[in-house]
Legacy VTK file of the C-alpha trace (Angstrom):
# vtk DataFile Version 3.0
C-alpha trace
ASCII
DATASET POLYDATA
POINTS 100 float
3.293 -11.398 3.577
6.418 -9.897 5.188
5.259 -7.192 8.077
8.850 -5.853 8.179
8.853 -5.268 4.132
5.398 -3.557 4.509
7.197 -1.473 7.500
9.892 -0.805 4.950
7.313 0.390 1.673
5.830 2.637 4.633
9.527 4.111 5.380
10.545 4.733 1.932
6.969 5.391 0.598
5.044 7.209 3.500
6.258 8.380 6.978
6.640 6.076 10.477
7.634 6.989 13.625
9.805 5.055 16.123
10.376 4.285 19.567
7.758 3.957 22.062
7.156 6.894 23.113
6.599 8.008 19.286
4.496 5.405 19.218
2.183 6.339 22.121
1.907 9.410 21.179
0.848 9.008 17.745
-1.951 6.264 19.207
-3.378 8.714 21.905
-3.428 10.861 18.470
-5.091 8.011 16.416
-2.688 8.855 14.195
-1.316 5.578 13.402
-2.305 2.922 11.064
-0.565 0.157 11.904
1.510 -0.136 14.899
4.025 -3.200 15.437
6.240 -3.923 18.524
8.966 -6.448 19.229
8.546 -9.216 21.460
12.160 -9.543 23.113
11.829 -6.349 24.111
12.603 -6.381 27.968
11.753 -5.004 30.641
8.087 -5.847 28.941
6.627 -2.982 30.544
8.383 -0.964 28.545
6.025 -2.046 25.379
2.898 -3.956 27.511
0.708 -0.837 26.915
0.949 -0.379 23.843
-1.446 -3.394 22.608
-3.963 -2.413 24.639
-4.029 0.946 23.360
-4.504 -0.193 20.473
-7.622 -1.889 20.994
-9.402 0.670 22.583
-8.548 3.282 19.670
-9.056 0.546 16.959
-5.679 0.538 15.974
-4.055 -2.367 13.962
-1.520 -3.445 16.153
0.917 -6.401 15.187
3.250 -8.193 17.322
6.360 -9.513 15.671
9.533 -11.809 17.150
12.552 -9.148 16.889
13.333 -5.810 18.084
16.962 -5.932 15.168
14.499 -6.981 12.225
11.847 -4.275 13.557
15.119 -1.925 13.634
16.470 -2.546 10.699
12.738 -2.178 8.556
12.632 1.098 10.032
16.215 2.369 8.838
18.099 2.114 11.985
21.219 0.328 12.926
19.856 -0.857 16.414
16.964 -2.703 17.407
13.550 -0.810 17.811
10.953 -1.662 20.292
8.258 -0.362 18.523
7.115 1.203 14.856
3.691 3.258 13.823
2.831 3.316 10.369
1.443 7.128 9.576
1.314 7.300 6.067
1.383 4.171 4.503
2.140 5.411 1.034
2.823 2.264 -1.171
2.298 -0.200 1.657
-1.642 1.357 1.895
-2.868 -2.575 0.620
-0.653 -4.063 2.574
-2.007 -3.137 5.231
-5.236 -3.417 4.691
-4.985 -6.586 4.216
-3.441 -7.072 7.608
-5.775 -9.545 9.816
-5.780 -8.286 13.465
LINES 1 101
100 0 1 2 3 4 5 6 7 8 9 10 11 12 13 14 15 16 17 18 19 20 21 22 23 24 25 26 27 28 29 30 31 32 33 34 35 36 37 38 39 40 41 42 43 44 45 46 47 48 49 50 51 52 53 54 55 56 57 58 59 60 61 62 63 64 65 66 67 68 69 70 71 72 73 74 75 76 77 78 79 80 81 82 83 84 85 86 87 88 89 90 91 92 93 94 95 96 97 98 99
């Protein structure tokens, strides 16, 4: 299974939000279901928290290799550090299926 087709279903199907601080903010709100960040995103600060909060509000949270791919599954023309999934609309098995 593709995660950046999934984040794509959620796009067209349900509603994301992107960028990191979109991202933190809908965790703190345990909003998200799914949140996925870019590994070559650097400085890594700019994304190191976002893992572990995650974890402590028992978020699903995915790493994946590129900021473009992660920027281009979420409708943009430039790379994105990080994605939440808030409605998963079509993508809902998808991600439940996701192993974390």
């Amino acid at each position: 299974m593709d995660i950046y087709s999934t984040i794509e279903k959620a796009r067209k199907t349900g509603k994301i939000e992107k960028g990191t601080n979109e991202v933190t903010k809908a965790i703190e709100r345990e909003t998200a279901k799914l949140v996925v960040y870019a590994s070559d995103v650097s400085p890594k600060e700019i994304i190191q928290h976002i893992p572990v909060l995650c974890q402590d509000k028992k978020i699903k949270c995915i790493e994946v290799d590129s900021k473009q791919k992660l920027g281009i599954a979420a409708g943009l023309s430039i790379g994105c550090s990080s994605v939440a999934v808030i409605n998963s609309g079509d993508a809902d098995k998808e991600i439940s299926a996701l192993k974390w």
